[in-house]
N, C-alpha and C positions, 0 to 999 in steps of 0.2 A: 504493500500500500504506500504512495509516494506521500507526502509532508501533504500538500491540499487535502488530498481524500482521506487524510487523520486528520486534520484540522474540521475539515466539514462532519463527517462519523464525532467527532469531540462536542462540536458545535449542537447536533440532534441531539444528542445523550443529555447536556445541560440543557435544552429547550425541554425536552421529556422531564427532565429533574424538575425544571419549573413549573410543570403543567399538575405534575403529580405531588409535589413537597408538602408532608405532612406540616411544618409551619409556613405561616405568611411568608411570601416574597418581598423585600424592602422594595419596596417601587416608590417611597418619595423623589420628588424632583431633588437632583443633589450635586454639586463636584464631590469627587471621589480622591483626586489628586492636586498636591496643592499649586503645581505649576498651570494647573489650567483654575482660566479667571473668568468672572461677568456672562452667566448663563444665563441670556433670554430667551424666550419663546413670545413670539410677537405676529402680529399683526401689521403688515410691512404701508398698508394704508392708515390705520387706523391705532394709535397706540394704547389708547387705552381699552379697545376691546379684549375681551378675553381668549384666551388660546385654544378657541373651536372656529373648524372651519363647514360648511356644508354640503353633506355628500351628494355627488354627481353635479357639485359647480364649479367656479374659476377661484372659489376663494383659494387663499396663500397665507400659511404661516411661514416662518425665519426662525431655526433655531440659530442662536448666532452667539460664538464665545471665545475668547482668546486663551491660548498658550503661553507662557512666557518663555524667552528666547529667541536664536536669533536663524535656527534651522528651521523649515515646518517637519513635520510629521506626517508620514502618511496613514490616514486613518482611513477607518469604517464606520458604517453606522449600522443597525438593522432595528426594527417595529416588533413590537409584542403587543397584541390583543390582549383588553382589558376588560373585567364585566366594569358595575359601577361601585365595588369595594378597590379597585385596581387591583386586583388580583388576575392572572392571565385565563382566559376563556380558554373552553377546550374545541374552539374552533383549528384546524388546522390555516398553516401559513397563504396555502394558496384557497382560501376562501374568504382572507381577507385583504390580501395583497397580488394584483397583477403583477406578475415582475420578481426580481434575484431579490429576497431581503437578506440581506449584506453588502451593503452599494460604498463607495469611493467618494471621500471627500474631494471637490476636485476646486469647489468657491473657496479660497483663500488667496490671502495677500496681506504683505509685512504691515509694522506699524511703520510712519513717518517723522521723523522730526521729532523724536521720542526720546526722553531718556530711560525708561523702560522698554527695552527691545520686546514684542512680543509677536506673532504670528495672528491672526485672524482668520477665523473657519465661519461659516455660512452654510446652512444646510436647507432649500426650499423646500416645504411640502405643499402639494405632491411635486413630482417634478419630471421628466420624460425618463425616468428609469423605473420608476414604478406606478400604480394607479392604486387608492385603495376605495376597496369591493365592499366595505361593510361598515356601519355605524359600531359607536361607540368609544373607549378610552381606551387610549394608545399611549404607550412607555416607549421614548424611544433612547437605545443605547449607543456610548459612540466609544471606539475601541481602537488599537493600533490595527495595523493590518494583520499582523504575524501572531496578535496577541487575543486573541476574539477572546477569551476569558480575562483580560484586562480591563475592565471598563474602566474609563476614564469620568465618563460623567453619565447622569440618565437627565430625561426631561420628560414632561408630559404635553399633551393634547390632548382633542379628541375629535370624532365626528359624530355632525349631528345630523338628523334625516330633516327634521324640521315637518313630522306630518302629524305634528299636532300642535295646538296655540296654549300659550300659556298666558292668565292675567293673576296679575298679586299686585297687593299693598303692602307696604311697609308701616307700622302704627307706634303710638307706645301708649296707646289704652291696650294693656296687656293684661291676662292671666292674672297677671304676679303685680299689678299693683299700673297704677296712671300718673302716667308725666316720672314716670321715679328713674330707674338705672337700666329697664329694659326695653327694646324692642322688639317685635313682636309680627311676622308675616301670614298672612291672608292669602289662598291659591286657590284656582282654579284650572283645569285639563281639560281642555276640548277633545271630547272621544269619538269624535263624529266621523274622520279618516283612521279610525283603528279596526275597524271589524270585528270580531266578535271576539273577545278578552272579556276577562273578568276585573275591573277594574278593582273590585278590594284584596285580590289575589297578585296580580300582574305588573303592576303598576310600581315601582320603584321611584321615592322624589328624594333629592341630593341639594343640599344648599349648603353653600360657602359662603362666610363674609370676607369680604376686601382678601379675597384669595389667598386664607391662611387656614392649612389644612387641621387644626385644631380647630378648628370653628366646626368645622363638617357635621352637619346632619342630616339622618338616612329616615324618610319614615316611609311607611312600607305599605300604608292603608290611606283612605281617603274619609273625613269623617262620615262623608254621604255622597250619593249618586242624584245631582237633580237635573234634570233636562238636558241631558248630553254631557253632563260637566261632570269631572270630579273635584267636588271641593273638601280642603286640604283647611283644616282651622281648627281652634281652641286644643292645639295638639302642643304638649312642651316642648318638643323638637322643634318647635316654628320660633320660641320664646329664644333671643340671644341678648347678651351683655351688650348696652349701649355704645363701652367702650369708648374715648376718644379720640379727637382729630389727630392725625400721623404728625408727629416730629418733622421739620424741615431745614436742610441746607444743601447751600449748590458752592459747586466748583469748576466752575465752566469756566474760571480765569484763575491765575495762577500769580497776576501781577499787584492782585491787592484781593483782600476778605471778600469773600460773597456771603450771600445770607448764613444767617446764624454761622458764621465764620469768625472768630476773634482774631485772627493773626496766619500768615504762611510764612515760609521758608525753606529755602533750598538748601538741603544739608546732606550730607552719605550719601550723593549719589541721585537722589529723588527728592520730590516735593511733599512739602509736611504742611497738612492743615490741622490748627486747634481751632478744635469747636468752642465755644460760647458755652458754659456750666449748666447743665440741666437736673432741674430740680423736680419734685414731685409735684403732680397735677390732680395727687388724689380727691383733697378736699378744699381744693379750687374751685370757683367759679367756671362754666363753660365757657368755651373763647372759639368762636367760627373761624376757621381756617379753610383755604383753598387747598385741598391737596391732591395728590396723583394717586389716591386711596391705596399708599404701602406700596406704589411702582418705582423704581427708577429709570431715567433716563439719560442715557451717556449722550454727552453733546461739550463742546469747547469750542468758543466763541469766535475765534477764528479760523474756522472750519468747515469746508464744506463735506467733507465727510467722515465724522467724528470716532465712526468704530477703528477708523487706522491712523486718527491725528490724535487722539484725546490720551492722555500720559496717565501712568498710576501717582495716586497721591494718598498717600499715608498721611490717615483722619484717624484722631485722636479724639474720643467723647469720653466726657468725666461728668458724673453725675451724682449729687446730691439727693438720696434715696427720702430723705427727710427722718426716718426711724430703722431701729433695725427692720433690717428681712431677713425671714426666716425660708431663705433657699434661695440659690444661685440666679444674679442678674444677667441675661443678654439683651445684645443688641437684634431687634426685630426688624423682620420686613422681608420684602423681595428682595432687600440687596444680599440676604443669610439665606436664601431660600426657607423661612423657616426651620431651616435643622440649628438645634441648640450644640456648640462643640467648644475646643478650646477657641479654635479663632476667634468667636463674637463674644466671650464670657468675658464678662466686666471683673477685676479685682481690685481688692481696696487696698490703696495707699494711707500710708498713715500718717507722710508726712503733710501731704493735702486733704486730709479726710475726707476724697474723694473715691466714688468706685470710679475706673478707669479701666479703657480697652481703645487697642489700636489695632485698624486693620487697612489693607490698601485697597484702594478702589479708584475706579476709572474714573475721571474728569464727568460731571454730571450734574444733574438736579435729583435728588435722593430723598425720600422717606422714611422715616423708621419708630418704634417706639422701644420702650424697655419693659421684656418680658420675666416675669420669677418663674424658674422651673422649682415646683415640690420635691421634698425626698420621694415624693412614689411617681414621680415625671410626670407632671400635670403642670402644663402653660398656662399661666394669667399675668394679663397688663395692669389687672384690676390695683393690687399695692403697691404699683407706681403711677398709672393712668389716669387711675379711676374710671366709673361708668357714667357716662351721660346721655339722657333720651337723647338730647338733639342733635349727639353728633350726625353727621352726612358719611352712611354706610354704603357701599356693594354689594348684594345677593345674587348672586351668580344659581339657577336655579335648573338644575338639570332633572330631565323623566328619563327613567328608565324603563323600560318592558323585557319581562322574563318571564317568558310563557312557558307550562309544562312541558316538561321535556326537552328543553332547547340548552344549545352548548352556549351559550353564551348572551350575554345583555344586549340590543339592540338602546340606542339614545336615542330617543323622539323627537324630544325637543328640547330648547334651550333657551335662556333669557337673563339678562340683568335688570333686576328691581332695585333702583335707587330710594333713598326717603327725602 
């Protein structure tokens, strides 16, 4: 047997491992390595839509992410079917993919004018190497060529069929109490293009706030069936934390402070921003802010194309927690992927009685808040945040349908409910 055909025989064996692995598969969106940097998944017209495209049209997502360095790499990438747990479906490959899954990084190109050398990879979906056949949420992996059991990073998507409509409200006359710390969603399913399903059976609903996967709620029923609709209400799963508005600062120049920026400098090699001291917002007054709801965006100001001009800049945030916390500080947001690790974990200085954490990040406009992980690993912003009805959320609202007997989740529809 020559190197390829062990390599692909290796490749089936961990797909079969996957399909059948008595525990969960980690399918968070994640970097795995720490030379590679800035994983998004976008929407190349549209940024702040979410990372679902629609099946059998022109839409386009861009996984797009940098190496540091000054060789590229040749990599890979290949798709796993997902139900709506992200867990992989027991669809096989060619029922949901036209086409080789294991396809060739080929969009890349160096950084410019950088004092951080790094490489630029680009990956369109779909793209003329492959088509995909089927709804649902897709894991995608990307690997060296030689090394298809190396992941280097995973990401997610998904497709949606879109044949069914979705309406919801966002409130905070809620369950659990009016005008107070929570909010509180309203749904309804148009079952009119589903054919004959059992909608308290079949029917899988999925909601995210501002695209952090601790938020995630799955409810499985609908409270009632009334004229075509399934409505989706007075369920606890619909009730979430008000939470509040995202932390902000930009770096889009390097010649003087930007927002919430107290100071830069060029020192070792790269550029260093200190943040402005962030204090607790628990039992503060609410404060309306504009924000990109936990997004980042790489951009430097003179630039017209920032994923290969914008420099890394080591940002430093020190924060004033106002009492103790009882369990470890991070730094939140799209720009951590939500994984708590050492990189974004705050530690306390004692000679500034500050918590403090540094990490490097590309030239941008950035979101983020500070998250406490529990000893039993349970995320809340609540004892530094605090909760407020009025903050301005994203619910990101996916259906599922999983009918008897079928290998895998079909996604119907899809929608973002603002408040």
């Amino acid at each position: 047997m020559n190197q390829a055909n062990l390599i692909a025989s290796l490749f089936m064996i961990m797909s079969s491992f996957y399909l059948h692995a008595a525990t969960p598969l980690d399918t968070r969106q994640q970097i795995l390595k720490p030379n590679v940097r800035t994983l998004t998944v976008s929407n190349p017209d549209n940024f702040m839509a979410p990372p679902i495209i629609r099946l059998g049209t022109n839409d386009k997502l861009d996984i797009n992410f940098d190496i540091i360095g000054d060789e590229h790499d040749y990599l890979r990438y290949r798709l796993i079917h997902c139900n709506s747990d992200w867990q992989p479906s027991r669809f096989l490959e060619s029922e949901t993919i036209d086409g080789f899954n294991e396809i060739s990084i080929e969009d890349f190109a160096y950084s410019s004018n950088t004092y951080i050398h790094y490489v630029n990879y680009n990956i369109r979906i779909p793209n003329n190497d492959f088509r995909i056949l089927r709804s649902g949420n897709y894991l995608l992996e990307v690997f060296p060529e030689n090394e298809p059991g190396e992941i280097l990073l995973k990401a997610r998507f998904s497709v949606s069929e879109e044949a069914s409509g979705i309406n919801g409200i966002v409130t905070s006359r809620t369950d659990k109490g009016v005008n107070s710390e929570f909010q509180q969603l309203v749904l309804d399913v148009d079952l009119g293009n589903l054919g004959d399903i059992n909608p308290y059976q079949d029917l899988i609903v999925i909601i995210t706030q501002n695209n952090d996967p601790s938020t995630t709620r799955f409810v499985s029923h609908p409270m009632r069936v009334d004229r075509g609709k399934a409505i989706f209400e007075h369920t606890p799963q619909l009730i979430f934390d008000g939470g509040n508005e995202f932390r902000r600062f930009e770096t889009v120049r390097t010649d003087y402070p930007g927002m919430h920026v107290d100071s830069v400098k060029f020192k070792d090699g790269l550029w260093h921003a200190w943040l402005q001291p962030d204090f607790s917002r628990k039992d503060k007054e609410y404060v309306y802010d504009s924000t990109q709801l936990g997004r980042f965006k790489i951009d430097e100001y003179n630039s017209t194309d920032p994923d290969l001009s914008a420099d890394y800049v080591m940002v430093h945030f020190s924060l004033d927690p106002g009492e103790r916390q009882f369990g470890e500080i991070y730094i939140d947001g799209d720009l951590t992927n939500h994984i708590f690790n050492d990189q974004n974990l705050m530690r306390y200085d004692w000679n500034s009685g500050l918590y403090q954490a540094s990490i490097p990040l590309k030239q941008g406009s950035y979101n983020y808040k500070y998250t406490i992980l529990s000893e039993k690993g349970i995320p809340s912003s609540f004892p530094i945040e605090g909760n407020k009805y009025e903050t301005k959320n994203e619910y990101l609202v996916n259906v599922f349908l999983r009918q008897p007997g079928a290998r895998g989740d079909r996604l119907i529809a899809s929608k973002v409910i603002l408040n």
